[in-house]
C-alpha positions in Angstrom: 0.0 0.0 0.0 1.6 3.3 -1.3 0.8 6.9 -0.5 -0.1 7.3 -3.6 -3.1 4.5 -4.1 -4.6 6.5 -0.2 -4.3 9.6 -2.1 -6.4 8.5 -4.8 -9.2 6.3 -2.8 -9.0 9.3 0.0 -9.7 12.3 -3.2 -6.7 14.1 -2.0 -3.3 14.6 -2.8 -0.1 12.4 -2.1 1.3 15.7 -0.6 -1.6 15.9 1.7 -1.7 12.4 2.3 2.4 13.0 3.5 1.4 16.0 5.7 -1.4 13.8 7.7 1.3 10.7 8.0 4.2 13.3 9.3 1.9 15.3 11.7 1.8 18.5 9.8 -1.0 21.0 11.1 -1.7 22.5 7.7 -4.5 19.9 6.5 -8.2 20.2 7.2 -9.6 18.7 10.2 -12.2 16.2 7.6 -9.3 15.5 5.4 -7.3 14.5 8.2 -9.8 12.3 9.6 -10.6 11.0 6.3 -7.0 9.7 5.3 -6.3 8.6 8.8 -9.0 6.2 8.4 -8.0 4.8 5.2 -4.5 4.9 6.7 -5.5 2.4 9.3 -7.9 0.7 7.3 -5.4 -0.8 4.9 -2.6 -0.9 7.4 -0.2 1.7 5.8 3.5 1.3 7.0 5.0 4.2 6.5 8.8 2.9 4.4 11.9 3.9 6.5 14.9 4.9 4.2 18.5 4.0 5.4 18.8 7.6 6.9 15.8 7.4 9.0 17.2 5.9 11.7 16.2 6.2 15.4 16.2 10.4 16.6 16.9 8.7 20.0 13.6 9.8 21.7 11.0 8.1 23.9 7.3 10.2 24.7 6.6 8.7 28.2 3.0 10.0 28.6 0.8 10.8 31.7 -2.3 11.2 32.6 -1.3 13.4 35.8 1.8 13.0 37.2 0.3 14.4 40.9 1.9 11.4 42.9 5.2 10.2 43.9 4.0 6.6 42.0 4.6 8.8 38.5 8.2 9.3 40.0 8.8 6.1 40.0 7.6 5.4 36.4 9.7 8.1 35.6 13.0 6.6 36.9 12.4 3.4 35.2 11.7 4.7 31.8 15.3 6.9 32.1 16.9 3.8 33.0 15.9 2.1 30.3 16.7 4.8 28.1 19.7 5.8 29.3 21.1 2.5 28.4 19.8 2.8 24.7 21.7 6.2 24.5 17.9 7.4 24.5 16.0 10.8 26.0 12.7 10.7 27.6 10.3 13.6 26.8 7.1 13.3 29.6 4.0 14.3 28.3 1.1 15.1 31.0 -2.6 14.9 29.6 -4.5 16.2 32.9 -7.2 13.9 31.8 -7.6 10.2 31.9 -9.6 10.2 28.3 -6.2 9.5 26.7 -4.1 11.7 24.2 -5.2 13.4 21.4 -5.1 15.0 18.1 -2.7 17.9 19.4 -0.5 14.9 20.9 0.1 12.8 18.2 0.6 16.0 16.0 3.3 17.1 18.5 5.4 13.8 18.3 5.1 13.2 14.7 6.8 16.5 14.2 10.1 15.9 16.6 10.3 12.0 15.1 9.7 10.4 18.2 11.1 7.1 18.2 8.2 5.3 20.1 5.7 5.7 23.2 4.9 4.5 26.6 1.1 5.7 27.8 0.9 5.3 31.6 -2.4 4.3 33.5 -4.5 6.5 30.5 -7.5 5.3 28.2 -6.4 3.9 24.4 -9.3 4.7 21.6 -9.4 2.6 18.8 -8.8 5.8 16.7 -5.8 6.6 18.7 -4.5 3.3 18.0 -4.9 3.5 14.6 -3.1 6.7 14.2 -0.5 5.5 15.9 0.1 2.1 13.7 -0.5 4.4 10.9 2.5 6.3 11.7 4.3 3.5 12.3 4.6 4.2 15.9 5.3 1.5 18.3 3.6 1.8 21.7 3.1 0.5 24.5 0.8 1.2 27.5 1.6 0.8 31.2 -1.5 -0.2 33.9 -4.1 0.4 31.4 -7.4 1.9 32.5 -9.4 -0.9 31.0 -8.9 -4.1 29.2 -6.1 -3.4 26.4 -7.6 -4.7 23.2 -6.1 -6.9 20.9 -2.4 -6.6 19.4 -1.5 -3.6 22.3 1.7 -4.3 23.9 1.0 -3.8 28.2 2.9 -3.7 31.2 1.2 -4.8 34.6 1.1 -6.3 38.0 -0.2 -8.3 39.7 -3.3 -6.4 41.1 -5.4 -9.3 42.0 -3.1 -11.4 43.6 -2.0 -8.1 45.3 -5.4 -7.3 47.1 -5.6 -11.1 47.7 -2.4 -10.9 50.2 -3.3 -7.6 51.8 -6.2 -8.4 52.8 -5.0 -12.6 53.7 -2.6 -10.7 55.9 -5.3 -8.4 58.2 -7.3 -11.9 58.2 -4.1 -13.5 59.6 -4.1 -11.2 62.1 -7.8 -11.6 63.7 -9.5 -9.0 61.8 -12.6 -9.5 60.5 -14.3 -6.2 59.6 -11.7 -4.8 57.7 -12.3 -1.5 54.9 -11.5 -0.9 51.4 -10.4 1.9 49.9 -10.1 0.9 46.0 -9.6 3.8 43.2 -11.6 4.9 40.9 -14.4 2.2 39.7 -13.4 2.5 36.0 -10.0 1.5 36.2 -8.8 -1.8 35.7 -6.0 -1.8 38.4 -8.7 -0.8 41.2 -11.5 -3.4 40.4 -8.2 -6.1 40.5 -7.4 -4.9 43.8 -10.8 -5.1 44.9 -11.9 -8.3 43.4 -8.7 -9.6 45.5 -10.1 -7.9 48.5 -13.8 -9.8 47.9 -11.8 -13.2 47.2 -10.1 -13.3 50.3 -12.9 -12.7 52.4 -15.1 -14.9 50.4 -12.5 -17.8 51.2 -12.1 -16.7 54.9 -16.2 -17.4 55.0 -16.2 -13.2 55.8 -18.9 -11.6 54.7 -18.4 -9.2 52.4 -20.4 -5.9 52.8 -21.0 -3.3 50.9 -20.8 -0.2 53.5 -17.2 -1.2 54.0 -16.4 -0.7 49.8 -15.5 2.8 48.8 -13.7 4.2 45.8 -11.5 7.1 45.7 -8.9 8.6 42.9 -5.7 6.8 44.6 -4.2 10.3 46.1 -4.3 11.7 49.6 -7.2 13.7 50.1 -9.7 10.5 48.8 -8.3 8.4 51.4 -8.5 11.3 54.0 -12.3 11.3 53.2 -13.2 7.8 53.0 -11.4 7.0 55.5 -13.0 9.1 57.7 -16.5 7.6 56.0 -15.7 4.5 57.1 -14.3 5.2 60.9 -17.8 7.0 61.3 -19.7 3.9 60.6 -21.7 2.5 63.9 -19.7 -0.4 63.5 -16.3 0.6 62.2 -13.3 -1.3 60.8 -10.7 -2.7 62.3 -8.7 -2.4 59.5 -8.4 -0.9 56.2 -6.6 -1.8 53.4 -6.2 1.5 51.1 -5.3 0.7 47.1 -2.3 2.4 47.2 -0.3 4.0 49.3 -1.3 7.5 49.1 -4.7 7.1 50.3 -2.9 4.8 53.2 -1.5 8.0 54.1 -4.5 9.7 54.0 -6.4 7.1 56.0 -3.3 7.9 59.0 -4.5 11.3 59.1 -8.1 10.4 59.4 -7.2 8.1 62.2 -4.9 10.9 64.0 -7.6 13.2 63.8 -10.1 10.8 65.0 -8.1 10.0 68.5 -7.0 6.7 66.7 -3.7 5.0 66.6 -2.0 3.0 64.0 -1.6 0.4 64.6 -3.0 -0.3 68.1 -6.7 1.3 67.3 -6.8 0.4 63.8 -4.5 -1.7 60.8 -3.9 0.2 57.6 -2.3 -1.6 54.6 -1.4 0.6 52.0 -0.7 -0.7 47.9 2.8 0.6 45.9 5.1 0.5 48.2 6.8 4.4 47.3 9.9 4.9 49.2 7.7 6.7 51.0 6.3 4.0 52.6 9.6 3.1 54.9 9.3 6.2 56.0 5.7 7.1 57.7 5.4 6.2 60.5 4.7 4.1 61.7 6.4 2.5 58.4 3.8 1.5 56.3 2.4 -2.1 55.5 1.9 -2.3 51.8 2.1 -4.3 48.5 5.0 -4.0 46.3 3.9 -3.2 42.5 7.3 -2.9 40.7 7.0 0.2 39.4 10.1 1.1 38.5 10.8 -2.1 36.5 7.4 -1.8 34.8 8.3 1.6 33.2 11.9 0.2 32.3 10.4 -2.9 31.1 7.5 -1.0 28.5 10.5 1.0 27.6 12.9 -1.5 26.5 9.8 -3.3 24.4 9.1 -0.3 22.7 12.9 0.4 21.9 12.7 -3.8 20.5 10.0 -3.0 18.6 11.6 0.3 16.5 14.3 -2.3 15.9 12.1 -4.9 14.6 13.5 -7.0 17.2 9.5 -7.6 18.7 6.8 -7.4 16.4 4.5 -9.4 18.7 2.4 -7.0 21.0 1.6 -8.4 24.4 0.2 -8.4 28.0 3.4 -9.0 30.7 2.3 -8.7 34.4 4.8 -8.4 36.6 4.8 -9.5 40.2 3.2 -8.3 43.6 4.7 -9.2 46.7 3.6 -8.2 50.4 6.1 -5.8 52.6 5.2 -6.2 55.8 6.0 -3.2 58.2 4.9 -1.5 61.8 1.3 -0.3 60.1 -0.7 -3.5 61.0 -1.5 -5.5 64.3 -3.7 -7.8 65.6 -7.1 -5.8 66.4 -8.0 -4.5 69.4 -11.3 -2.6 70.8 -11.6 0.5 69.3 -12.6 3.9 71.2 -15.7 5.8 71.0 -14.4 8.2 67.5 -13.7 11.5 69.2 -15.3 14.6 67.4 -13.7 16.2 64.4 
């Protein structure tokens, strides 16, 4: 398939045709749209002449970088590209409905050499622009379910809510909280479904008053923390989806007369350096951030080589750090006013 033949089928010309492939701004939006989807619909691969070679430049792309868990990604990407004699140019979106039209423009025009999309949504479109391009991409923690032929890097979310919670059972608690994030995102309903499986297996009820969803930062687990410590019958223990909101769910308990870990068990889910830190240090699950990024990085620098054509979905693994943050339960106080 040339430029050329898209021209013709798309009414155009093959100038125009080059502009749209190259990311130049100077094409109407319905032309644009129109030869991007007969670019993707016949799988154009744009030919790459013996001087093209790679520019030496990753787009490592955020949806918001608020948290010290984008740091992390961050320092594993650079690793990664650092070793390939590569630069990382971060991208933040400050919204979670994935990149767009301005976006791709942008790296099309400084010849970007291939992209890593952190915790953000993928359209279809998107997709095929990308291909189109002859981008290669991959996406780290994906919102959803990544759809066929998208390279991903993961964890281990399930198996990761399944040991925090396992561990607060080991300790005697039985009515223990959950913080998730937010209900669209395929990392938080892991963590949760973990949560419900290890209860389920205990023969613990699970109920519903002690489910709540934040956004994964501070202030959410502040809040719902404090939702679930005003309850008539209050946990015991809460295990937060990351460690953020276990941070947030300490301050709710200082400011409630509570004590970690005597009055009540938090668990937190990242394990930022952070975490050795609070105190008391925080119980938490490990998700290997920093070899996720460097792992996504290295496949996308494979697949500009042509050394890994075959997209596809690598989780990487949880493990529990167990630190001062959790004890067996005790009676809890009467909450003091706030």
């Amino acid at each position: 398939m040339t430029i050329a033949v898209i021209a013709e089928e798309a009414g155009v010309s093959v100038p125009t045709v080059s502009k749209v492939i190259n990311g130049r701004p100077e094409v109407a939006p319905e032309t644009r749209q129109r030869v991007e989807r007969l670019l993707h619909k016949h799988g154009y691969q744009r030919r790459v002449s013996p001087g093209d070679g790679p520019v030496g430049l990753i787009d490592l792309v955020f949806a918001e970088i608020e948290s010290p868990w984008a740091m992390e990604i961050v320092r594993g990407a650079e690793t990664a590209a650092r070793e390939a004699e590569a630069s990382v140019v971060i991208s933040v979106l400050h919204t979670h409905a994935g990149p767009g039209r301005d976006w791709l423009e942008r790296i099309a025009a400084r010849r970007t050499d291939g992209v890593v999309i952190v915790a953000s949504k993928l359209s279809t479109g998107l997709q095929g622009q990308l291909s189109a391009r002859s981008m290669p991409f991959v996406v780290v923690d994906p919102e959803g379910e990544p759809a066929n032929g998208v390279a991903s890097v993961g964890a281990t979310n399930w198996h990761g809510g399944l040991s925090a919670t396992r561990h607060l059972l080991e300790l005697g608690h039985r009515r223990i909280g959950m913080i998730g994030g937010p209900g669209d995102m395929l990392c938080s309903r892991a963590r949760i479904d973990g949560y419900r499986a290890a209860l389920e297996t205990a023969g613990v009820p699970v109920l519903p008053e002690l489910i709540r969803n934040g956004d994964f930062l501070v202030d959410s687990g502040h809040d719902q923390g404090h939702a679930l410590l005003s309850l008539p019958d209050p946990p015991t223990a809460i295990f937060a989806g990351s460690d953020m909101q276990a941070f947030g769910v300490f301050e709710a308990a200082r400011q409630r007369g509570l004590r970690v870990p005597t009055d009540l068990s938090v668990v937190g889910f990242d394990d930022l350096p952070l975490a050795r830190s609070a105190w008391p240090p925080l119980t938490t699950v490990r998700q290997p951030l920093q070899e996720m990024a460097d792992l996504a990085t290295r496949m996308v620098l494979a697949m500009g080589r042509g050394d890994s054509a075959e997209a596809r979905r690598v989780e990487l693994a949880t493990d529990l750090v167990v630190r001062e943050s959790t004890a067996q339960p005790s009676t809890i106080p009467s909450p003091s006013p706030w």
